[in-house]
N, C-alpha and C positions, 0 to 999 in steps of 0.2 A: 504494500500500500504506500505509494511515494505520492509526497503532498506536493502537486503540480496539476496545469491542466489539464497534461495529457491523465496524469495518474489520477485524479477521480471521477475521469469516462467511465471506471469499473465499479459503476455504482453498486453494483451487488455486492463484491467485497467488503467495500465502506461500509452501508445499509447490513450487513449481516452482523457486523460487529458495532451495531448501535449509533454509527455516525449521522448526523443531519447531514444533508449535501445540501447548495442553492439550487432553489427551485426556477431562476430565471435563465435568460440567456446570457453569460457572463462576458463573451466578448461583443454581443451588442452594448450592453452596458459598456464596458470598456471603450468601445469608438464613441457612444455617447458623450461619456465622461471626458474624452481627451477632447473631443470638438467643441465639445460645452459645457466646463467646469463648472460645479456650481462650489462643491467645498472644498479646501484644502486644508489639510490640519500638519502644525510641526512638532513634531514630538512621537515619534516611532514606538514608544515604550508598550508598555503592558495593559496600562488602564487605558487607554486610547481603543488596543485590538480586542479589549474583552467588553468596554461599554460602547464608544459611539461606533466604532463599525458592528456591532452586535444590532445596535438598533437601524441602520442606516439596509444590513443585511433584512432583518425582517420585514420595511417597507418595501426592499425588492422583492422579497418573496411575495409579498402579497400586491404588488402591481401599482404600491401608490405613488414610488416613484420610477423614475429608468436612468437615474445617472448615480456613481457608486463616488468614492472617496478619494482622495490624492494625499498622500503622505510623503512629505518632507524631515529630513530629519539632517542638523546643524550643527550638531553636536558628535556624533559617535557614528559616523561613514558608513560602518565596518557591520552596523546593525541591517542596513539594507544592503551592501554586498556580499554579507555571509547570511542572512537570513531571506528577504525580504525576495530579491528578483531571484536566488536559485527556487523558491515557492511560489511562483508565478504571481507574488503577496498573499496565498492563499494565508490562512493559519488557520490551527486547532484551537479551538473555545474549549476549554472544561472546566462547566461550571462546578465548584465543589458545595453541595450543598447538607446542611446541617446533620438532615438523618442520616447522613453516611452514601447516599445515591452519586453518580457522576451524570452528569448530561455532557454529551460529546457533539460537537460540530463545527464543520468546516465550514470557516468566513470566508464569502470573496468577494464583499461588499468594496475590499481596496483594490481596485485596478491600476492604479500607478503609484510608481516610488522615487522618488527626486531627492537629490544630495544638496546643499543649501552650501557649495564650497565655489567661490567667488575665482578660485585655481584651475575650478571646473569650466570652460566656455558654454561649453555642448548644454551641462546641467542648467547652467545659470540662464542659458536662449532659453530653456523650455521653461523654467522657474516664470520667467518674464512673460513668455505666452501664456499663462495661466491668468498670471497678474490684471493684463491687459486686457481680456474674454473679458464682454458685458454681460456675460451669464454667471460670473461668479460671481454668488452670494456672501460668502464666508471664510476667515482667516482665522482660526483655531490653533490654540495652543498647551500641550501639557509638556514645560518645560522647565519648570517648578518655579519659583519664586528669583530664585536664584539667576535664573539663564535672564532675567528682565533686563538683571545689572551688570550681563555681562555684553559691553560693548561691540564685542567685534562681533558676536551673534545678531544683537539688535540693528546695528547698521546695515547690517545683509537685508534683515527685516523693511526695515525704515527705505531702501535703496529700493524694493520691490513696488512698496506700496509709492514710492516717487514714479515711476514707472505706468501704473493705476493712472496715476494726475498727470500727468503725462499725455495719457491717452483720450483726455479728456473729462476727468476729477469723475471718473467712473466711483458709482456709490458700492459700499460696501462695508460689512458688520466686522471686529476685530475683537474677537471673542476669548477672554484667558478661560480654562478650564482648567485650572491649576488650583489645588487646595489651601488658598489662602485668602486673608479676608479683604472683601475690596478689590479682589482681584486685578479687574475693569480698571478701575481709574490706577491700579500699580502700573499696569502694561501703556496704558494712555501717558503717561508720564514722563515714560522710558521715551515712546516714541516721539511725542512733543518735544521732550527735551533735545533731542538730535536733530530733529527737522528747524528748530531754531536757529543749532549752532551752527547747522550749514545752508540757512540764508543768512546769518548773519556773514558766512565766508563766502557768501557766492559760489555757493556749490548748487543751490536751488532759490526759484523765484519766494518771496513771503507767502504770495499764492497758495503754495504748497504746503505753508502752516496753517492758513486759513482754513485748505482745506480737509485736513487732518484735525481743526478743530471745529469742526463742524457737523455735527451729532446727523446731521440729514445726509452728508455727505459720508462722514467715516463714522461709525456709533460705537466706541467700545464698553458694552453692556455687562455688567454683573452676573458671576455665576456662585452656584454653591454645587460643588462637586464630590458624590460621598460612595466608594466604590474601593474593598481593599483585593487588593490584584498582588502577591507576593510573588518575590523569585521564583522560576521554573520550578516547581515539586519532583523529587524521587521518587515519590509514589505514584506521581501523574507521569513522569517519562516510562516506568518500568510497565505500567501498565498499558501504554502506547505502544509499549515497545513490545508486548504481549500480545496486544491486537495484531501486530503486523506493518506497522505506521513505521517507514522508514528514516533515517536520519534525526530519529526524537534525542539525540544525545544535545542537553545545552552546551552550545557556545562561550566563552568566557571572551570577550574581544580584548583589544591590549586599553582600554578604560574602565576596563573593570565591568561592564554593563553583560548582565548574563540572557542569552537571547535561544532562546528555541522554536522551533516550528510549531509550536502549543505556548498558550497561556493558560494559567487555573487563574481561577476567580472564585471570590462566595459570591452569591443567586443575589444580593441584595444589593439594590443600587439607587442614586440619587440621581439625576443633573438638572435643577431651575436656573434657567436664564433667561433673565431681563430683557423682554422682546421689544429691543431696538436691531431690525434690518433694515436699512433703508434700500436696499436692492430686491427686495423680498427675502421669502426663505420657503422648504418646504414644511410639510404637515409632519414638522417630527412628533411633534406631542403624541402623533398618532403610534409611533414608538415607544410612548413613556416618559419622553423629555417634556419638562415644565419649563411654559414659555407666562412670565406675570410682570408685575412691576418694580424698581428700583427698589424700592419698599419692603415688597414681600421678599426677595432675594437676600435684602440682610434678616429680615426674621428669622429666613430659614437658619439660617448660617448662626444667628445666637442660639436660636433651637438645640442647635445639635452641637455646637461649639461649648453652650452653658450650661446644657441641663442634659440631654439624651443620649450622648457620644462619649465626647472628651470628659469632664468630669469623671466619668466610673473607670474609662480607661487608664488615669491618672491615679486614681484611687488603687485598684489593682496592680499597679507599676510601681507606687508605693512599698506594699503591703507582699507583692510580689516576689521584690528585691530583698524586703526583710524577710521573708520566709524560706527562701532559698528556691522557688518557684523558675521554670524555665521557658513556660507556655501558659500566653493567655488562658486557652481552653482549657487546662490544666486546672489554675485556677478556679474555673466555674466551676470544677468537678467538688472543692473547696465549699459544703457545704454552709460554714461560717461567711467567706468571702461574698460567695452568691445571693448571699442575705443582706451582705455589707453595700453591694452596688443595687442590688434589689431597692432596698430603702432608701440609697439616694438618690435614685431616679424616681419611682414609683412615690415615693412620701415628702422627700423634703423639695428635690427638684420641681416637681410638677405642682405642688402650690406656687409657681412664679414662674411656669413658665412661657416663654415669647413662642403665643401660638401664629404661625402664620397664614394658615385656613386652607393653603393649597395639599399640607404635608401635615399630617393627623403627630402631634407627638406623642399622643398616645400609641399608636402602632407604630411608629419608629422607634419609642421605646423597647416594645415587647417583641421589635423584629431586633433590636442589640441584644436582648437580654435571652432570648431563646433560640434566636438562630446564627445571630453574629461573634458574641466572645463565646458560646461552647462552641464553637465549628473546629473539628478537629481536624481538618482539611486546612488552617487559618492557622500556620505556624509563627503570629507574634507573639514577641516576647517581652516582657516586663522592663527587660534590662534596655529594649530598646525606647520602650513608651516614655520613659522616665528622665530620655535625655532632653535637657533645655529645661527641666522641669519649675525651676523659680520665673521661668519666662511665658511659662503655661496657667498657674497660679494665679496670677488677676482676674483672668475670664472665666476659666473652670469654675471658682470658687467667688470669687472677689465681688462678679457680677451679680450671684446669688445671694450671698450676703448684705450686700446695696441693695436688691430689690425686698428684700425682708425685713430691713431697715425702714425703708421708705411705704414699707405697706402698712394702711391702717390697723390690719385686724392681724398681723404676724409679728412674730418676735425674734431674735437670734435665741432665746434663752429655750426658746423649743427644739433646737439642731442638735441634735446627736452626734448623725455619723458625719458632718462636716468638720467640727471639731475632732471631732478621732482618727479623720484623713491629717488634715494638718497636724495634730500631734505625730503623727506617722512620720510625717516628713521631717520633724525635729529629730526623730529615730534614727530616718534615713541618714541623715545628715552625720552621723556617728560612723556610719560605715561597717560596722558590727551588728550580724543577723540574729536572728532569736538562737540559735544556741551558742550563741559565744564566738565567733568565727569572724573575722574579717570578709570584708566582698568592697569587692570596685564600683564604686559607684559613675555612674553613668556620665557621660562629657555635659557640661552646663558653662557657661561663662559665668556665675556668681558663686560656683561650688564651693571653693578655695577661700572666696573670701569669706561666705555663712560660715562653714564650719571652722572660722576663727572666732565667733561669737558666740556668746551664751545664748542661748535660748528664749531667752528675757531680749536680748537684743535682735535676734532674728524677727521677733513676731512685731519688731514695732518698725521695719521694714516697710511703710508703704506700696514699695515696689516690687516689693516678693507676693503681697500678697491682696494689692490693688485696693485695699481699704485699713484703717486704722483699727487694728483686732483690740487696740485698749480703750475705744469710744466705748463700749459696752462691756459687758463681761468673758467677751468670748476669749480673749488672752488667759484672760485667769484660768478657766476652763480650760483649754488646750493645756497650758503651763501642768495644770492638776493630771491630767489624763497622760500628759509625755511623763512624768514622774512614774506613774504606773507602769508604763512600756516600758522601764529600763530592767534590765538583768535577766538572764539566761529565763527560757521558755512563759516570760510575761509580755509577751507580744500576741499570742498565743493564745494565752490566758482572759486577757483582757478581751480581743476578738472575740472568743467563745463567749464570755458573759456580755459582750455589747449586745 
């Protein structure tokens, strides 16, 4: 079973060992797409292959659209010369989902793959024909927060979309899909910031600012992006590799970025974006993508950012690390633990929290809490959650805190298990697990400096923990409860009777 065009002609093969195939005609699509781009997205990685071309796939399957994707990728070459065109860009989806089931199927929603290397001519003439098509809608990115500020990426960027204007200030949506907040006006930023400094040097007309800041012309829309897509799995290669799926062996390229002809994913996914297209767009929603307003897209994002996601995640990363824990799911398994994120979600979180009306937090809760952190198929780790974690602490906690302050009929003096996180991290912060042992605690840029303070002086930290814990009683309380946490198996202890 070799993942190419020619190799899933033998539909029967595939289909006998559980594969979905596309149900349309792939290289129609394919001439479609090249003659008339509508999306192009940069960023080649994981979550890109396992969510939007996941959804972008089942509009072709179902006939609502006829033109497929274009991926670019600016960073690591090596992901689409050793993966991408030897697989005609097919790829393997496996969804890994909670009760233990696989769902198997081949993507061919990407029909082109383009390298973003300015060295390249060949690349960079098609990059520009894409650019300049009146039929392109959309400019997409998962390149994380990071690659915004990194220069010599973004000018490639910025050089395309001059290019666009060029052609006649062709309208078009520039989309981050990057997990972080505000995404939109990060990327917006980046770009304005360059198209200034080169009319200011006479590299481009002002024009070209004007029209890059003009929301009718270029719109770069907010998104909240919620989808964990980890490293190639051993148990998803070997079992590929048991069906008969040739070349399932991952790639490690010389950047470090590990690539397979498969991605795994867990079943559960987000994407709301801010429906600003001024060129149009097509019917993704019919996919499952939330298209709503400026508004509801930060709600989302404090939703799951304050109270349904991150919060317990952090909590568990905590409590993780002192326990000598090595997997999320693990954890869940943690009778005590599971009660401990239970409650902060279910009891103290959901009295405050930012509902957004599009995204139920009710069922984004009970889909984290039942099918997201036990998925055993979902190999993170504590040790990883945990990193940056004084930088994570304003919003997790800080914001929940503020809002129970500021509500009439709520009080901090009713919080439990918030204060017992926090005491945790005073724990943490010792670098000694519950039975006596030393462990590394996780890379942070404040680590070194808190754990030269007393504990009296950590909690009055405004900036570790985005509000002042001795305006009320909550310092005292934490201060009481980290006393309790110290010495060999009363971390343990205290857990069990919380």
């Amino acid at each position: 079973m070799k993942l190419t065009n020619e190799g899933i002609k033998d539909t029967k093969a595939w289909e006998e060992k559980g594969y979905s195939l596309p149900k349309y005609d792939r290289e129609k699509v394919t001439e479609n797409t090249k003659a008339n781009p509508t999306w192009i997205h940069f960023g080649a990685g994981n979550i890109f292959r396992a969510f939007q071309a996941n959804v972008v796939e089942e509009l072709l399957n179902e006939g609502i659209i006829d033109t497929g994707l274009i991926v670019a990728e600016g960073y690591d070459y090596e992901i689409i010369e050793k993966y991408n065109r030897p697989c005609d860009n097919l790829s393997i989806l496996a969804t890994l989902k909670a009760d233990g089931t696989v769902e198997k199927k081949v993507i061919g929603s990407i029909v082109e793959s383009c390298i973003l290397d300015e060295e390249n001519q060949k690349e960079m003439d098609r990059l520009k024909e894409i650019f300049i098509a009146p039929s392109l809608q959309m400019v997409s990115f998962t390149i994380t927060e990071k690659g915004y500020k990194t220069r010599s990426y973004m000018n490639k960027v910025v050089g395309l979309l001059l290019e666009r204007y060029k052609a006649g200030s062709l309208p078009v949506s520039v989309v981050s899909m990057d997990n972080c907040s505000h995404n939109g006006d990060k990327l917006k930023e980046a770009v304005v910031e360059i198209a200034k400094e080169w009319a200011n040097d006479g590299k481009c007309d002002k024009g070209f600012v004007e029209y890059i800041e003009n929301p009718k012309a270029v719109a770069f829309p907010l998104s909240m992006i919620d989808k964990i897509t980890p490293r190639p799995d051993d148990t998803v290669k070997e079992m590929l590799i048991k069906d008969g799926v040739e070349e399932a062996e991952p790639i490690v390229t010389s950047k470090n970025t590990y690539v397979a002809n498969f991605v795994n994913a867990e079943e559960t996914e987000y994407l709301v974006i801010e429906d600003l297209f001024p060129n149009g767009r097509a019917s993704y929603e019919k996919g499952g993508l939330i298209f709503t307003d400026r508004k509801t897209v930060d709600k989302t994002e404090k939703m799951k950012v304050c109270t349904c996601l991150n919060p317990l995640h952090t909590a568990l990363a905590i409590y993780g690390c002192i326990l000598g824990y090595k997997t999320i799911h693990d954890e869940m398994e943690d009778e005590a633990l599971k009660k401990l994120v239970t409650t902060l979600g279910k009891e103290e979180g959901m009295k405050v929290v930012v509902d957004p009306k599009v995204l139920s937090p009710q069922e984004f809760l009970d889909a984290v809490l039942t099918k997201r952190l036990p998925n055993p198929f979902m190999p993170d780790t504590p040790q990883r959650i945990a990193c940056d974690t004084s930088q994570k602490l304003p919003i997790r906690f800080g914001e929940t805190i503020k809002a129970y302050r500021e509500h009439s009929s709520l009080s901090t003096d009713s919080l439990r298990v918030i204060p017992f996180v926090l005491a945790g991290y005073l724990r943490y912060l010792e670098g000694i697990d519950d039975e006596g042992n030393a462990f590394e605690q996780s890379p942070d840029p404040l680590l070194d400096e808190l754990k030269a303070l007393s504990a009296e002086e950590v909690l009055k930290r405004k900036d570790v923990f985005g509000v002042d814990l001795y305006e009320d009683s909550l310092a005292d309380r934490v201060l009481e409860i980290y006393s309790t946490l110290k010495g060999k198996g009363n971390v343990r202890k205290e857990l069990e009777k919380l």
